[in-house]
C-alpha positions in Angstrom: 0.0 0.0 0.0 1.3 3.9 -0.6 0.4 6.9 0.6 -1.5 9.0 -2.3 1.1 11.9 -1.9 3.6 9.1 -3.0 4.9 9.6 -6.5 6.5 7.1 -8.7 10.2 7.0 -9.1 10.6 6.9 -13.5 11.9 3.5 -14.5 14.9 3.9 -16.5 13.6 0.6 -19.0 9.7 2.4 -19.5 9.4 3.3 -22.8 7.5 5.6 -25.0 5.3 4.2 -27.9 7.1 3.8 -30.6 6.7 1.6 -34.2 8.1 -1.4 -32.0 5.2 -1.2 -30.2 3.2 -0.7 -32.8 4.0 -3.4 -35.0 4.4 -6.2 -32.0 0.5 -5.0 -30.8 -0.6 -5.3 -34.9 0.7 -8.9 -35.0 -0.7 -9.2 -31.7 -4.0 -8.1 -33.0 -4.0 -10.3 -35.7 -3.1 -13.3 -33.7 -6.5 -12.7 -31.4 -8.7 -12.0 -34.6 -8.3 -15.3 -35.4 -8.5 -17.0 -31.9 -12.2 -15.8 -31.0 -15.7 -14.9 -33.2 -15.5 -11.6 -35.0 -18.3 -10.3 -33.0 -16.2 -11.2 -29.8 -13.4 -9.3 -31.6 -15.0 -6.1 -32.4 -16.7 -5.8 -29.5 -14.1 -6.7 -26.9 -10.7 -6.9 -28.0 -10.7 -4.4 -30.9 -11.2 -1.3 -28.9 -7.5 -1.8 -27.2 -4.6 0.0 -28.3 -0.9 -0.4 -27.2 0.1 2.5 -24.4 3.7 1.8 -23.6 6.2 -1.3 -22.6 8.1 -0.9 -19.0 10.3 -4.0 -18.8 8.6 -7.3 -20.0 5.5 -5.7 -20.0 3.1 -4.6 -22.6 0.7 -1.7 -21.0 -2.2 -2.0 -22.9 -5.3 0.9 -22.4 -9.5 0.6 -23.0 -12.4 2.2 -22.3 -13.4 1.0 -18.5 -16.6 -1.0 -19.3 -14.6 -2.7 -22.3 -11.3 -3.2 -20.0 -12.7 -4.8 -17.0 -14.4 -7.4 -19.3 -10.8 -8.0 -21.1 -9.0 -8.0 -18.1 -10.9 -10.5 -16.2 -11.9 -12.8 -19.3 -9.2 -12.4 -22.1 -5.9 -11.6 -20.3 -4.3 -15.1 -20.5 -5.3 -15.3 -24.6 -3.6 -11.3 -25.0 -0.4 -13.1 -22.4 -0.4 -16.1 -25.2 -0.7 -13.8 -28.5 2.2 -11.5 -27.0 4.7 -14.3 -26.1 4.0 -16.0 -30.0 4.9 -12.5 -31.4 8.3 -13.0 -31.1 8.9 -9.7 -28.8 10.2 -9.6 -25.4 8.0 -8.6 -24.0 5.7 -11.4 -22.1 2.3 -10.0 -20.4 0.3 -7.6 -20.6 -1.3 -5.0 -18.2 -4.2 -3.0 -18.4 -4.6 0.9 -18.1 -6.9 4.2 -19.1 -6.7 5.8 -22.1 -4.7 8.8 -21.8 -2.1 7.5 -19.5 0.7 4.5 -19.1 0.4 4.0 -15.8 -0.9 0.3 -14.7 -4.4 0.8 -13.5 -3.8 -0.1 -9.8 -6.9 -2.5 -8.3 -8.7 -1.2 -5.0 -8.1 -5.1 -3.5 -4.2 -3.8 -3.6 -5.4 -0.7 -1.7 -4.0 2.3 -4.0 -6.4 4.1 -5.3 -8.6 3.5 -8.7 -7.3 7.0 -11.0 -10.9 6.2 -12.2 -12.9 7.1 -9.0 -12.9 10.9 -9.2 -15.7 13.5 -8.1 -16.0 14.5 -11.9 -17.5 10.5 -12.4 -19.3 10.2 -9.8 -22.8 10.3 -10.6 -25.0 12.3 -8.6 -28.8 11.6 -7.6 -31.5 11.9 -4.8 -29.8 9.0 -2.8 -26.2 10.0 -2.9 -26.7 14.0 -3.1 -25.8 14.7 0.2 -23.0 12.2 0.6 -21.1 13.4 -2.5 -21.6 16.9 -1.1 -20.3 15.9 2.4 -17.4 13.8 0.8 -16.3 16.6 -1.3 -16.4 18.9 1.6 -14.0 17.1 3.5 -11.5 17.1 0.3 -11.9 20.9 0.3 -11.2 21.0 3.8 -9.8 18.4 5.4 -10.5 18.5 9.3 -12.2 21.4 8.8 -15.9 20.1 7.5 -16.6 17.1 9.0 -14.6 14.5 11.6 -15.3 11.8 11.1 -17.4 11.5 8.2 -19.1 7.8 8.2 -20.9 7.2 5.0 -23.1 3.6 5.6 -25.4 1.9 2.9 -25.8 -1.4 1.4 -23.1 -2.8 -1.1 -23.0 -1.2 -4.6 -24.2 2.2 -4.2 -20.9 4.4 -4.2 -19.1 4.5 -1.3 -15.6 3.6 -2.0 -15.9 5.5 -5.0 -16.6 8.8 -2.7 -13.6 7.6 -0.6 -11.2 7.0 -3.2 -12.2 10.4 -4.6 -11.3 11.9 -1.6 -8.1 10.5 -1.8 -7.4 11.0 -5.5 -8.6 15.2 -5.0 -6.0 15.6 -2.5 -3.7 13.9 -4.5 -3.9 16.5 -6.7 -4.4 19.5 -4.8 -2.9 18.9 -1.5 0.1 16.6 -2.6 1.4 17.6 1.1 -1.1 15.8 2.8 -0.1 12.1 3.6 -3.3 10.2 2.7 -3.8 6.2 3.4 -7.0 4.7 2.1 -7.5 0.5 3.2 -10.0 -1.3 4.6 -10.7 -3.0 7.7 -10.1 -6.3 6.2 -6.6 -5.1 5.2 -6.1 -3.5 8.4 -6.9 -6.2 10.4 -4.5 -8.5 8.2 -1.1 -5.9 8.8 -2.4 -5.9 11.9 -2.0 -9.4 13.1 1.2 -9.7 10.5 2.7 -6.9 12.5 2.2 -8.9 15.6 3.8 -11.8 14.1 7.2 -10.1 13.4 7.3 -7.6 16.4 6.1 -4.7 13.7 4.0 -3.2 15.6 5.9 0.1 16.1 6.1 0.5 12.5 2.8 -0.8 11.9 1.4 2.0 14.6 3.4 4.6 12.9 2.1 3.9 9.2 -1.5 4.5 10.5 -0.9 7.0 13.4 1.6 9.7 11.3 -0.8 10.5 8.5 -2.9 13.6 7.6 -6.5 11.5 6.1 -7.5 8.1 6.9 -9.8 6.7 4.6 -11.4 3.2 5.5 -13.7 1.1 4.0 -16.6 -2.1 5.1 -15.6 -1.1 9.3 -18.6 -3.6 9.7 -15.3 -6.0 9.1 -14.0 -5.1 12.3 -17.1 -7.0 14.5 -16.0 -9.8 16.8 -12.3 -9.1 16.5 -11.3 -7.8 19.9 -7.4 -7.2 19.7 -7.8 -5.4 15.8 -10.9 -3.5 17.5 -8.7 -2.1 20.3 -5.7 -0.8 17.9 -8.0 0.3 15.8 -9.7 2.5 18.9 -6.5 4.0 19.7 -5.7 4.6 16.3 -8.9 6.7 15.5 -7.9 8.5 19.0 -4.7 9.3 17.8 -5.6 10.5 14.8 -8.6 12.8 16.1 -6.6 14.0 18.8 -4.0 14.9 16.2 -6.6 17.2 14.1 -6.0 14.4 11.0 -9.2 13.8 9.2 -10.8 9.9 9.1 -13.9 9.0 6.5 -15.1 5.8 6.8 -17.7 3.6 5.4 -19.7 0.7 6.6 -22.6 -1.4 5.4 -25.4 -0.2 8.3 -25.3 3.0 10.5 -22.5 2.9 13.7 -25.7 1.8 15.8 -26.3 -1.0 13.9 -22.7 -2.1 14.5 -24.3 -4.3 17.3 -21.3 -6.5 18.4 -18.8 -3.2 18.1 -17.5 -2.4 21.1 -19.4 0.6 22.2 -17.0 2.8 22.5 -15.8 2.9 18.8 -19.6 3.0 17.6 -19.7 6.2 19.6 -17.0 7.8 17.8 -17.9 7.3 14.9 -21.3 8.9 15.3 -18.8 12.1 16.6 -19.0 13.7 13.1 -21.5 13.3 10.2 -23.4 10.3 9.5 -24.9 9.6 6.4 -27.3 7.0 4.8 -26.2 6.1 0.9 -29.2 5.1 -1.0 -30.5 3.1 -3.8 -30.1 5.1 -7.6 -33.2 5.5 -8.8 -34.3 5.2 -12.1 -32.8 8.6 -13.7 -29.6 7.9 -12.1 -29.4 4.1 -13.4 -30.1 5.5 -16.7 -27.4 8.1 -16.4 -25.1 5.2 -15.1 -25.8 3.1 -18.4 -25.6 5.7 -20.6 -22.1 6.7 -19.3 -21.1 3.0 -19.4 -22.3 2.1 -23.1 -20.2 6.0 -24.7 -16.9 5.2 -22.3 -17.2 1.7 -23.9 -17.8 2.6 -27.1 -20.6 0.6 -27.9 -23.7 1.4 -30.3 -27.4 0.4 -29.6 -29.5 1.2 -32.1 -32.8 0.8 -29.7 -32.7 3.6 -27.2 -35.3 1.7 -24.8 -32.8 -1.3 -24.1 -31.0 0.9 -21.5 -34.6 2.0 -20.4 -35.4 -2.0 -19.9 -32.3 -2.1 -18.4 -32.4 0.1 -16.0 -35.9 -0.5 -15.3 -35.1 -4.4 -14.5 -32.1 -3.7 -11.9 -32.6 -1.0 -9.4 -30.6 -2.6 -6.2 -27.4 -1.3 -6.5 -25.0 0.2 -9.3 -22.8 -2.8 -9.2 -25.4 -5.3 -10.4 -26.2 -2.9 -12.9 -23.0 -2.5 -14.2 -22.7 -6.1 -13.9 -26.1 -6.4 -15.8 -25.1 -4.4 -18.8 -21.9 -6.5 -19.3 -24.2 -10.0 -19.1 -26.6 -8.3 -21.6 -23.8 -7.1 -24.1 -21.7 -10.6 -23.5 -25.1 -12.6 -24.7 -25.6 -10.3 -27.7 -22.3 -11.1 -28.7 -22.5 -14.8 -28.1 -25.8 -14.9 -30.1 -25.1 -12.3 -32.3 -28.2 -10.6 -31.6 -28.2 -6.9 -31.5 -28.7 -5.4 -28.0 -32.5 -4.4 -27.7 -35.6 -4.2 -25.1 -36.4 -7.9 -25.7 -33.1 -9.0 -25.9 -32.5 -7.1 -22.2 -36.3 -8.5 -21.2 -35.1 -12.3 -22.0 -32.0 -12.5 -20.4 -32.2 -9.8 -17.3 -34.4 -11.0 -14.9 -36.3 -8.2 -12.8 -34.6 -7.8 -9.6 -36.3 -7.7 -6.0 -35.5 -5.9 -3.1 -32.7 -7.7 -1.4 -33.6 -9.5 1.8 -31.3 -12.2 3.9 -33.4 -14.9 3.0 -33.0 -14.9 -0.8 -29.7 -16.3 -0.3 -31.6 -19.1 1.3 -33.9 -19.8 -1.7 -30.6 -19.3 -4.4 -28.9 -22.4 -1.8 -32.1 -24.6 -2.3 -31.7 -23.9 -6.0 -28.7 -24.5 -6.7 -28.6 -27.5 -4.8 -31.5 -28.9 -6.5 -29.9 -28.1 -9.8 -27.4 -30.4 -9.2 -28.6 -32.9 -7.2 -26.9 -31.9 -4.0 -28.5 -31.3 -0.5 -28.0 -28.0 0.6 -26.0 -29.1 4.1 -24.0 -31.2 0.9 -23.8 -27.5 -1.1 -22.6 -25.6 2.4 -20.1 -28.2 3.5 -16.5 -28.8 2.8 -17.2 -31.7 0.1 -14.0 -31.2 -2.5 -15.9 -33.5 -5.1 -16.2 -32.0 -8.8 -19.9 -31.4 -8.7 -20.0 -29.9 -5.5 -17.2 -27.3 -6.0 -18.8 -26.2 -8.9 -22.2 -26.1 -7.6 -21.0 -23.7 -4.7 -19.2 -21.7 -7.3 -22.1 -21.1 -9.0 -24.4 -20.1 -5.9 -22.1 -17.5 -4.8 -21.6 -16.1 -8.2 -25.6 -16.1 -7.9 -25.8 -14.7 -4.3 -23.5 -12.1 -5.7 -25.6 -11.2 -8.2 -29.2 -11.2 -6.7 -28.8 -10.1 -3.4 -26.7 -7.0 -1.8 -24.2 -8.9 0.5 -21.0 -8.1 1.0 -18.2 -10.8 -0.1 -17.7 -11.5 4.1 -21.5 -11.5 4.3 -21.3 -14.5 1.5 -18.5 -16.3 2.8 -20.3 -16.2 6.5 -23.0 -18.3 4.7 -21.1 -20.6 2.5 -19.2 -22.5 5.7 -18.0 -19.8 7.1 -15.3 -19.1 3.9 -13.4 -16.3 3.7 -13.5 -13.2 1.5 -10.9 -14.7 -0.9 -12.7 -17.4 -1.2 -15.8 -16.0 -2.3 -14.0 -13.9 -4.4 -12.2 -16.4 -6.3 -15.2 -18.6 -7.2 -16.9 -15.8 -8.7 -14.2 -15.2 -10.8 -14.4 -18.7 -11.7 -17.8 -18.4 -13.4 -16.9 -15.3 -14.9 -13.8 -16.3 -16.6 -16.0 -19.3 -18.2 -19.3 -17.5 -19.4 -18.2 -16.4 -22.3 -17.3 -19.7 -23.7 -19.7 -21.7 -22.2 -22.9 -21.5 -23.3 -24.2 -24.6 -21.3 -23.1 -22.4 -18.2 -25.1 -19.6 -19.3 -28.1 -21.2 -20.1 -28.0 -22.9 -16.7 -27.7 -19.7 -14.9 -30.1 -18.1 -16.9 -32.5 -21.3 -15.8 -31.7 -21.0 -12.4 -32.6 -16.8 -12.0 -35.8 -17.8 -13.3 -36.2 -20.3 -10.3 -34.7 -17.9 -7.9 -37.5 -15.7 -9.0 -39.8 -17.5 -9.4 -39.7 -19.8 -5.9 -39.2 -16.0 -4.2 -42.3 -14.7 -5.3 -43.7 -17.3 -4.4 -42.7 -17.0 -0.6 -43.4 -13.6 -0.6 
């Protein structure tokens, strides 16, 4: 992790884009064109242009909707086209147009150059927290300490963090900043116990200027990382430095928090984050489809669209790249009834839906659901639990600790990596999306039914 007023040393071996570049990304081009469908090309892979190489790296930039997609689905195919080009260069990294800087993930705790005030879109249910958050960029320490922005998954509150971070970045370069989670901070925690770190540990959270943490709800039932974390904020407030924080529910809510912390974080400003509604999902989509750079010819598929998921601006996001994936794996233009077959209307997330997806899957494949919950290694199994907490994911607004809590009691990692799983096979396997395709329509379905 770096501070945000950190700024990279040059490499000596980076260089600029050049026609060796150019020529090792045409051959690379050509070597993709004929390892997927043309529609898979133009839409995914054809949209990438070379940036610049640094070492055995080729830094490769796309629009975000069209990068994210790549990254996670096409990376290893771009890895294979590169080394059979006959360069030396050997991988690939993604990274925004404009620049050649990798694109740094948010799981490695620097910050996303993407999240910025400027594209952050504002509506009725975020107004005020994108007014509070920008207040305490303006004036850090000054506005409001602490600010604690709470919500369910999905609805922008890292963004608002990392924005923070990113504005002072560039207008208070002074400033030490740290942005992490309590996740992270609990691990470096309990690694800095392990190798008598602690001083140093204490001093990379307790000598800063802005402390920006995210999902404190991590922080429950974990009484030695609850204590640092305690003197830590009281250091820092004490200090004058400025702490923003976000959680899933309000401090109160925090119910096995020690009290004392739940009262300090209700010091400063609190501040619900709700659900986009429909004009703000529709802005969302619209900014999504023109960063991409794709055309849809019927201007009421984004209206379906938005109309179908209204929990969170993750699932829709994640909605738009299901819709556009399917179009391109039917070739079928992207319209109304194209969005209408394959996005199921969503439902106001409750606990127990992740009940009903369980029973589902489990059905599905002919599993019990203690069998689906367990630690069974077997083929069918694995998969089948894959494939509910890809679903859970999807359908509901838990949290990847909230998911792995009801999987067995798996961690975050966990959850994370089997979701990965199913995305790196759907858009090659059209058995897989037909049977999660069949399975939303049970979800539904044996939902409504409950109700």
């Amino acid at each position: 992790m770096q501070d945000v007023s950190e700024r990279p040393i040059p490499d000596p071996d980076d260089r600029a884009f050049g026609d060796d570049i150019s020529s090792t990304w045409e051959s690379v081009r050509e070597r993709l064109r004929a390892s997927v469908p043309d529609s898979t090309f133009r839409m995914w892979l054809e949209p990438l242009r070379a940036a610049a190489a640094r070492g055995d790296t080729l830094y490769v930039s796309a629009p975000d909707g069209v990068r994210t997609w790549v990254e996670r689905r096409y990376t290893k195919l771009i890895d294979d086209a590169l080394a059979a080009s006959g360069t030396a260069l050997r991988r690939v990294a993604f990274t925004a147009p404009g620049t050649s800087a990798p694109v740094e993930q948010l799981a490695g705790l620097s910050l996303n150059p993407n999240y910025t005030f400027e594209r952050f879109v504002i509506g009725e249910g975020n107004r005020v927290a994108h007014a509070a958050a920008l207040a305490v960029a303006e004036a850090p320490s000054e506005a409001y300490n602490p600010l604690f922005l709470h919500g369910p998954p999905g609805l922008g509150k890292t963004h608002l963090l990392v924005a923070i971070g990113n504005y002072l970045s560039l207008n208070a370069p002074q400033l030490s900043v740290r942005y992490t989670t309590a996740e992270c901070f609990t691990n470096e925690f309990v690694t800095a116990l392990h190798s008598a770190g602690a001083e140093s540990f204490k001093h990379r959270y307790r000598d800063i200027d802005v402390l920006l943490i995210d999902d404190v709800q991590f922080l429950e039932g974990k009484r030695h990382t609850e204590q640092e974390f305690f003197h830590t904020f009281n250091a820092l407030y004490e200090s004058g430095s400025q702490l923003v924080l976000s959680a899933d529910r309000m401090p109160s809510e925090l119910s096995t928090l020690a009290s004392r912390l739940r009262d300090r974080f209700e010091w400063g400003l609190t501040i619900r984050v709700e659900p986009p509604n429909l004009a703000t999902r529709l802005t969302v989509l619209r900014r999504l489809v023109r960063e991409a750079g794709i055309e849809i010819a019927d201007r009421e598929a984004l209206v379906e669209l938005a109309g179908r998921i209204d929990a969170n601006l993750r699932q829709l996001h994640g909605g738009l790249t299901r819709a556009i994936a399917y179009a391109s794996l039917m070739a079928k233009p992207l319209t109304s009834e194209l969005i209408a077959e394959v996005i199921p209307r969503s439902r106001p997330a409750v606990s127990s839906d992740a009940e009903v997806i369980q029973l589902q899957v489990a059905a599905a494949f002919d599993l019990t659901r203690n069998e689906l919950l367990g630690q069974s290694r077997t083929a069918g199994a694995v998969r089948a639990r894959q494939v509910a907490i890809y679903l859970t994911r999807e359908l509901t607004d838990l949290s990847l600790p909230q998911i792995g809590r009801l999987y067995g009691g798996r961690d975050h990692s966990t959850v994370l990596n089997s979701i990965r799983r199913i995305e790196s096979r759907l858009p090659g396997d059209r058995e897989l999306a037909g049977r999660l395709q069949q399975l939303r329509r049970d979800i539904h379905s044996s939902a409504s039914v409950d109700a």
